[in-house]
C-alpha positions as CSV (number, residue, x, y, z in Angstrom):
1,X,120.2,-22.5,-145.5
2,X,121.5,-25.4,-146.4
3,X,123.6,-28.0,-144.1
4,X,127.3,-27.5,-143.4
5,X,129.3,-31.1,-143.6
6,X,130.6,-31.8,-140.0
7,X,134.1,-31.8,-141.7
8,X,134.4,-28.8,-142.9
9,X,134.7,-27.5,-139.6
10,X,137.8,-27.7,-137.7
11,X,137.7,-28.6,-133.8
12,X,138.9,-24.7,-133.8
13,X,135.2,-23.3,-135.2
14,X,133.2,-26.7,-133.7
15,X,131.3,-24.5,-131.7
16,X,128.1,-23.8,-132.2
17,X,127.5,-19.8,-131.9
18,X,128.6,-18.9,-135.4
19,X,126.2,-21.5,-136.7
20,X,123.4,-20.5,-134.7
21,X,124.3,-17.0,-135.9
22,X,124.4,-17.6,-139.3
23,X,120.9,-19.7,-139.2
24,X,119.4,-17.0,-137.8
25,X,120.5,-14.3,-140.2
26,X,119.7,-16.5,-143.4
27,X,116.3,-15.5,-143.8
28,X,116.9,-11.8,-143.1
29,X,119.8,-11.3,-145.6
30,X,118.1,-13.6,-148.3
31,X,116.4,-10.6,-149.8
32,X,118.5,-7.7,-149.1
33,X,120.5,-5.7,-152.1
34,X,123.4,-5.6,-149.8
35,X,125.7,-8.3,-151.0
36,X,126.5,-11.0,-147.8
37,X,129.2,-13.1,-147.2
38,X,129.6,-14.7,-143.9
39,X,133.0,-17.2,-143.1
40,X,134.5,-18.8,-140.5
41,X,138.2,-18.6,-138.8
42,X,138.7,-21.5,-141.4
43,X,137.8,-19.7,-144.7
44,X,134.3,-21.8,-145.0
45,X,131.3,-20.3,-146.1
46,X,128.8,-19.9,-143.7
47,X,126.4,-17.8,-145.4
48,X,126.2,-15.8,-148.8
49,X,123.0,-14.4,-150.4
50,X,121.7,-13.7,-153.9
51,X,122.7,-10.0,-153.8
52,X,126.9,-11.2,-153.3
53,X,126.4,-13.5,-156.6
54,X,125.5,-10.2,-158.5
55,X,127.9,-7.8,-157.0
56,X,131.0,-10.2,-157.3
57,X,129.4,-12.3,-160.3
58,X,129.7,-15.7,-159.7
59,X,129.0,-19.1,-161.2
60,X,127.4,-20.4,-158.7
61,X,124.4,-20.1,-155.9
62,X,124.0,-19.0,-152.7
63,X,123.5,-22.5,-151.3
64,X,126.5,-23.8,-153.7
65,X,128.5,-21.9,-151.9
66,X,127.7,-22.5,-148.6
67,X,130.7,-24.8,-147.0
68,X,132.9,-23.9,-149.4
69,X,136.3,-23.0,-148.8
70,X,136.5,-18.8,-149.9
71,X,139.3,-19.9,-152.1
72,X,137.6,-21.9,-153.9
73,X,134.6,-19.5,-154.2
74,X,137.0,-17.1,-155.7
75,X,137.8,-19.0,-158.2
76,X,134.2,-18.8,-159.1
77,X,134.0,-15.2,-160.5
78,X,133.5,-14.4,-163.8
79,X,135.3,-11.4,-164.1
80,X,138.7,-10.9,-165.2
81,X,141.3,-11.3,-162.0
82,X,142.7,-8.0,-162.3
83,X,138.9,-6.6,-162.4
84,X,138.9,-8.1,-158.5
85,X,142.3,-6.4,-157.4
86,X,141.2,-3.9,-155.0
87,X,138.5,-6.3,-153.3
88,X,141.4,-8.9,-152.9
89,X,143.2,-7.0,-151.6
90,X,140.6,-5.5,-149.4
91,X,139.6,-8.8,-148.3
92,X,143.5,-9.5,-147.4
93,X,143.8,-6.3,-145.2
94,X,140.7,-7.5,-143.1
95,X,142.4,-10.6,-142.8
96,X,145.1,-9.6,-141.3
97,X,144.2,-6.4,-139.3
98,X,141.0,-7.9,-137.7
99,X,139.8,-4.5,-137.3
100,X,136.4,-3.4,-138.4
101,X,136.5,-1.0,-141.6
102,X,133.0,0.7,-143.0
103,X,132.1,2.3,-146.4
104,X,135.5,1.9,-148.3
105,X,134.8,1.9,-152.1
106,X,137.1,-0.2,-154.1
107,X,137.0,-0.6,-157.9
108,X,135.6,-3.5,-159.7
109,X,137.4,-3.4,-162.9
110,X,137.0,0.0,-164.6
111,X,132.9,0.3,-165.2
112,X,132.0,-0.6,-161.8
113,X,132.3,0.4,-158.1
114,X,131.6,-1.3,-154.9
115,X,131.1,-0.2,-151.3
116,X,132.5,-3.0,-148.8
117,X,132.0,-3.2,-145.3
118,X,133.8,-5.5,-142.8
119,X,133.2,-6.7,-139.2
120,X,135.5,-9.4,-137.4
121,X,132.8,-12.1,-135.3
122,X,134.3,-12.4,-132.3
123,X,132.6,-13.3,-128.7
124,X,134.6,-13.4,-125.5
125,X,137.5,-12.3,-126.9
126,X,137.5,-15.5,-129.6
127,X,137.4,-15.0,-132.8
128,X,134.7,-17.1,-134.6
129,X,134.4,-15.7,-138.2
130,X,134.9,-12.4,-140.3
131,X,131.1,-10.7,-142.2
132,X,131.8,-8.5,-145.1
133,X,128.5,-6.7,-146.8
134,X,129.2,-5.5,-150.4
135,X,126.5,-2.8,-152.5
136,X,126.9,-1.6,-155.8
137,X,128.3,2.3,-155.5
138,X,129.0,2.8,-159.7
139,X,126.0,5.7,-159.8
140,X,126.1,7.5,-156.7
141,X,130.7,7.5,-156.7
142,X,130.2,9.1,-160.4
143,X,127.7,11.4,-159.5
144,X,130.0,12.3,-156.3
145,X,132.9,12.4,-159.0
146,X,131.1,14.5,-161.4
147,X,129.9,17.0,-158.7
148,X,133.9,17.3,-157.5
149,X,134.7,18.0,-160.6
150,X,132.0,20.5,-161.5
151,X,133.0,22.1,-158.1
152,X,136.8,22.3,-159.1
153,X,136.1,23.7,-162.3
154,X,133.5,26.6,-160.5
155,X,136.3,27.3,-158.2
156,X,139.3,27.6,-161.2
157,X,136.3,29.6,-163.0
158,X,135.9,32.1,-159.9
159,X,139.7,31.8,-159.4
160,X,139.8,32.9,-163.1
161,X,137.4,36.4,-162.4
162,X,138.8,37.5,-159.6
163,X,142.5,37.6,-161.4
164,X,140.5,39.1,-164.2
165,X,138.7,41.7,-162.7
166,X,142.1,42.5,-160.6
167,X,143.8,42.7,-164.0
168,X,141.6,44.6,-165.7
169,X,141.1,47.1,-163.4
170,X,144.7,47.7,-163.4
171,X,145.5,47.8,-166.8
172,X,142.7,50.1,-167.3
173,X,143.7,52.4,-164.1
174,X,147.1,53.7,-165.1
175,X,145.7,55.0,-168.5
176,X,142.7,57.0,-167.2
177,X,145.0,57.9,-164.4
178,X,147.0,59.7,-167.0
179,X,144.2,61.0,-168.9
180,X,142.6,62.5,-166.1
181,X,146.4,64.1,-164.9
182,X,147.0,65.6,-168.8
183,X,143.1,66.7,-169.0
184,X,143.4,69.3,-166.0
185,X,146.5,70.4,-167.3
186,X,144.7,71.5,-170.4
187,X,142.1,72.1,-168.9
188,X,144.2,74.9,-166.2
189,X,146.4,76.4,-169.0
190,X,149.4,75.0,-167.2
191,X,151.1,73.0,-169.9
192,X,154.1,74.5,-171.5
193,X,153.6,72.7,-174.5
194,X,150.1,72.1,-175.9
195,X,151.1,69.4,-178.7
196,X,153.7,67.1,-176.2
197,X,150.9,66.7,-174.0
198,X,148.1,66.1,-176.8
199,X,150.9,63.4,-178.2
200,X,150.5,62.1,-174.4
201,X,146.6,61.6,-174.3
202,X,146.6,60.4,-178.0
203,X,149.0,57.6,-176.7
204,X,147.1,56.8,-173.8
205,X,143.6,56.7,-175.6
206,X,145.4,54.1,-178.0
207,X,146.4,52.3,-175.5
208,X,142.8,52.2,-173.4
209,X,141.4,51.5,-177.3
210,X,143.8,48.5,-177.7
211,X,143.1,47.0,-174.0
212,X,139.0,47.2,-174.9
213,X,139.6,45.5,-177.9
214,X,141.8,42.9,-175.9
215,X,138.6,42.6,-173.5
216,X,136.2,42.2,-176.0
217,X,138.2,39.7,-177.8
218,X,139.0,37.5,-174.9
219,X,134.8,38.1,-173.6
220,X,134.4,36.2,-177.4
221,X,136.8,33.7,-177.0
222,X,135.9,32.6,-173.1
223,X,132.0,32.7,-174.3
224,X,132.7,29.8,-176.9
225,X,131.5,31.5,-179.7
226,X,133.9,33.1,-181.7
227,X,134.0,31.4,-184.6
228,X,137.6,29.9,-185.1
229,X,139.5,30.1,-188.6
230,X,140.5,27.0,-188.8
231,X,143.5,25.7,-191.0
232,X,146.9,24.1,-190.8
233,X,150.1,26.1,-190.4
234,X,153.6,25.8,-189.2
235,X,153.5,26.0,-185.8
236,X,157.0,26.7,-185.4
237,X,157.5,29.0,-188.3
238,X,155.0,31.5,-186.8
239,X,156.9,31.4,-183.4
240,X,159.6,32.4,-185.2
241,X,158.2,35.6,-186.8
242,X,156.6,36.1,-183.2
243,X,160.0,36.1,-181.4
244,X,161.4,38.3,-184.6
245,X,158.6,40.7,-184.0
246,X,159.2,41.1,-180.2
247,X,162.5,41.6,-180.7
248,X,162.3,45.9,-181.3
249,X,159.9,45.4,-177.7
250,X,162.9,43.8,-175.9
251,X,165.6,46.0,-177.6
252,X,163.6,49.2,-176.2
253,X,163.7,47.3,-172.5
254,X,167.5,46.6,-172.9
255,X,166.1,42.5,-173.1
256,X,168.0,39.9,-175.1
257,X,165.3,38.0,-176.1
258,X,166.3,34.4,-177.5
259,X,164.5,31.7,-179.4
260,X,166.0,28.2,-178.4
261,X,165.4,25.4,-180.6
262,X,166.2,21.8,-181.4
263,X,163.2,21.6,-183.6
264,X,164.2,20.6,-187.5
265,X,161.1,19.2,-188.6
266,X,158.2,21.3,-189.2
267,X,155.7,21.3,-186.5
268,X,151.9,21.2,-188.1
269,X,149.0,22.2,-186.5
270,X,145.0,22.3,-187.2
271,X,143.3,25.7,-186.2
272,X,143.1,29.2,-186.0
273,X,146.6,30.8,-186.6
274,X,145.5,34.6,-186.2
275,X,144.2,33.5,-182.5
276,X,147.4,31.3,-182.3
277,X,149.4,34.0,-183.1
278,X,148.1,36.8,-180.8
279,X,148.4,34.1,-178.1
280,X,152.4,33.9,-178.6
281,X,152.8,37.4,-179.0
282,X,151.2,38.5,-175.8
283,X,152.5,35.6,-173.7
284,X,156.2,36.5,-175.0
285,X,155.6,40.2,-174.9
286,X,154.0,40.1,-170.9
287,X,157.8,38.3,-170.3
288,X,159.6,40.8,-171.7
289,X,157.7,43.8,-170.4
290,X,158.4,42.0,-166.8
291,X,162.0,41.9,-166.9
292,X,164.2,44.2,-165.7
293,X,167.3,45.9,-167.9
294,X,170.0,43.4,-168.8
295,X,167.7,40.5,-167.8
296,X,167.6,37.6,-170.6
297,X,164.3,36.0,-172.1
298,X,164.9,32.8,-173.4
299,X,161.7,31.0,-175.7
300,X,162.7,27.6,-175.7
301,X,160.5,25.0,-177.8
302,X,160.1,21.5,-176.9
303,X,157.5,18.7,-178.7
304,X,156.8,15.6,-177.3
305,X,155.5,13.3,-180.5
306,X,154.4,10.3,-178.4
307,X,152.1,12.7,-176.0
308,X,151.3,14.7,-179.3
309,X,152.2,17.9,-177.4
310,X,154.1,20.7,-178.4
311,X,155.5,23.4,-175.7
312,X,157.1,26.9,-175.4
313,X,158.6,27.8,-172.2
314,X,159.3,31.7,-172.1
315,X,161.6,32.5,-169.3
316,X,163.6,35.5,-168.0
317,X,166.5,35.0,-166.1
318,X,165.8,38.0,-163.2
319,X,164.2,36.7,-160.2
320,X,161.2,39.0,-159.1
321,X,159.2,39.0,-156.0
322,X,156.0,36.4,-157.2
323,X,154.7,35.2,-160.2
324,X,151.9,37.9,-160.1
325,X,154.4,40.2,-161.7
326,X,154.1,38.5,-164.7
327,X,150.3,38.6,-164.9
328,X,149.9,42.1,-163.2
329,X,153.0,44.0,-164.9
330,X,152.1,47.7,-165.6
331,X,153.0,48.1,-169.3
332,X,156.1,50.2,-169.9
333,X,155.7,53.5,-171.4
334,X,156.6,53.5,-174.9
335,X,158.7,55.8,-177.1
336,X,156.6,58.4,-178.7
337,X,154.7,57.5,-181.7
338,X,155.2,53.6,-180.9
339,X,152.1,51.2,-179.6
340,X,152.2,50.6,-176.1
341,X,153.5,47.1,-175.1
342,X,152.8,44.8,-172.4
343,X,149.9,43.7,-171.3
344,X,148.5,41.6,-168.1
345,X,145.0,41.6,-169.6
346,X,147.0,39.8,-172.9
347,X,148.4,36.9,-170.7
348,X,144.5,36.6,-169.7
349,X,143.7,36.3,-173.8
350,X,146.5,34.0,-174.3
351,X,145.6,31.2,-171.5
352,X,142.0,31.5,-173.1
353,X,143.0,30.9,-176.4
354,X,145.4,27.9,-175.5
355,X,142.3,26.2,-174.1
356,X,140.0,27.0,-176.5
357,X,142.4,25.1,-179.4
358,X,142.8,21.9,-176.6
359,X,145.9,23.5,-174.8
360,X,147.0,25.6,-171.7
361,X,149.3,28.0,-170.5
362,X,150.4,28.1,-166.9
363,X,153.1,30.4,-165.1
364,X,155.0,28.5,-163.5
365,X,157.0,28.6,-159.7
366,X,160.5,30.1,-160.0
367,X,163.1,27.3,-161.0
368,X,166.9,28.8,-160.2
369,X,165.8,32.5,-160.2
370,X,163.8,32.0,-163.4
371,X,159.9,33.0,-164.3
372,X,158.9,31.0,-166.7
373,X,155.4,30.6,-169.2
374,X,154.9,27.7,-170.7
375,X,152.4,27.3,-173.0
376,X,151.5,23.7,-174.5
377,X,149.5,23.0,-177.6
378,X,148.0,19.6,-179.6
379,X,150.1,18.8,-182.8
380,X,149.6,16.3,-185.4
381,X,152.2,15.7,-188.1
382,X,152.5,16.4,-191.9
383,X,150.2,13.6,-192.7
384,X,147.1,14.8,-191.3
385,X,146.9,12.7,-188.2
386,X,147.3,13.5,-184.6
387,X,150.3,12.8,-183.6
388,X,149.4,10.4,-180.3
């Protein structure tokens, strides 16, 4: 260890414990991987070992820096300033609280990680010096990281089966419910009219044939490999016919549905529109089919062209008891010889299609009565590039 200058100690830190304590630890932190640094009540190095060169990277030695004013060691590193934020300001907070802090990881500029520990030397209620120890914690804080988020996405996953399996049983319940119900009646003789109740199961069966096809469709798109179509289309344009398309739906429910625009440009985007399209139609159609009579579903379109985002808020205006009524609604029965609308297993296929072309759909909390289900998409513009 090399020799501290007599006047780089102040009559404050003359005494001799810290340097006897500091002597002795030389040879034990020489070889450590635990970055060291060791200074007095004066900001003097008192000790520092190869492993703090390497975490901190600085131009200099161990024994360089031994009675060396910390400020001036700072000045030292090779880093960017910024890069050190977080330890500065770690180091400031130790400072000033005097109280001993363990295992806090603070960035080193945005590849690296460090663990820092502090401890305040003090003996008989003097202060004589502050330690820190500093180790390298970039592998093991992205592997912790990576696990978090591998954990977060198992629990949105299992969070994401249970509303499915709660969904589809109910979609599927009400038809077989009414199969079973027109079967015995049949079956017992008891129905005054033999066709009205065949027009009854034929409905029904459609309507269980549809829902399978739903099921199988979204099983494809979860699973990754459905081959998309893709191509470029008017984004816009085809929310239009959508909207246009749903209106005979919300006619039959006594809904004004609305399409709210400010859009004049043509909104282009790259991939499958047939997916694309069945996504809209079920997200605006499970709306609808949850609104009461009278209520009012607006679709209101918004694009964000520095985010490269483009959004369709569906919202009816009729509060309703939670947000599971617009993924759990029981379809309304249709007029006869119409398809049955409505469908919670559709909102399902919509969300996975959104996030199968980059997207997402969320329902979100009431807002002022309103349910609303906003849906957001990548764009790009005319030219071929995204738009971010």
């Amino acid at each position: 260890m090399t020799d501290i200058p007599p006047s780089a100690l102040s009559e404050h830190t003359g005494e001799s414990e810290i340097l006897n304590l500091a002597t002795y630890m030389e040879p034990m932190v020489r070889g450590l991987q635990t970055g060291i640094l060791m200074v007095n009540v004066d900001r003097i190095v008192l000790m520092a070992n190869d492993a703090l060169i390497s975490q901190l990277e600085v131009r200099a030695t161990p024994k360089q820096l031994v009675g060396m004013n910390a400020g001036d060691m700072l000045k030292l590193r090779v880093r960017p300033e910024e890069d050190y934020r977080e330890v500065d300001e770690f180091i400031r907070v130790c400072v000033e609280s005097g109280e001993p802090l363990h295992g806090v990881e603070l960035a080193l500029g945005t590849d690296q990680t460090v663990e820092v520990d502090f401890v305040p030397i003090v003996e008989d209620g003097r202060l004589l010096g502050r330690l820190w120890g500093i180790r390298n914690a970039t592998e093991r804080t992205a592997a912790r990281r990576t696990l978090e988020r591998r954990n977060e996405e198992l629990s949105r996953l299992a969070t994401l089966k249970t509303e499915f399996l709660a969904t589809l049983s109910h979609e599927l319940r009400t038809p077989l419910t009414a199969l079973t119900g027109l079967t015995e009646l049949l079956t017992a003789g008891m129905a005054g009219e033999d066709d009205v109740i065949a027009e009854a199961v034929r409905r029904n069966v459609e309507r269980m044939n549809a829902l399978v096809e739903t099921l199988l469709l979204l099983a494809r798109v979860e699973s990754g490999d459905f081959p998309l179509e893709i191509g470029d289309f008017d984004l816009t344009e085809l929310l239009r016919r959508k909207v246009t398309g749903a209106t005979s739906t919300a006619d039959f429910l006594s809904v004004q549905l609305r399409l709210v625009t400010d859009a004049t440009s043509r909104v282009v985007m790259t991939g499958d529109e047939k997916l694309i399209g069945q996504m809209l139609h079920h997200a605006i159609v499970s709306v609808i089919s949850s609104s009461g009579n009278g209520s009012v579903v607006d679709v209101r379109v918004e694009t964000d062209d520095e985010e490269g985002r483009w959004a369709v808020e569906i919202a009816n205006h009729r509060p309703h008891a939670s947000t599971d009524s617009l993924l759990f609604t029981r379809a309304p029965q249709a007029e006869p010889g119409t398809q049955a609308i409505g469908s919670g297993l559709g909102i399902t296929l919509a969300r996975a299609i959104a996030e199968r072309h980059g997207g997402s759909l969320d329902i979100k909390p009431p807002e002022d009565g309103d349910h609303i289900v906003r849906v957001e998409l990548p764009m790009r513009d005319l030219s071929g590039n995204r738009t971010r």
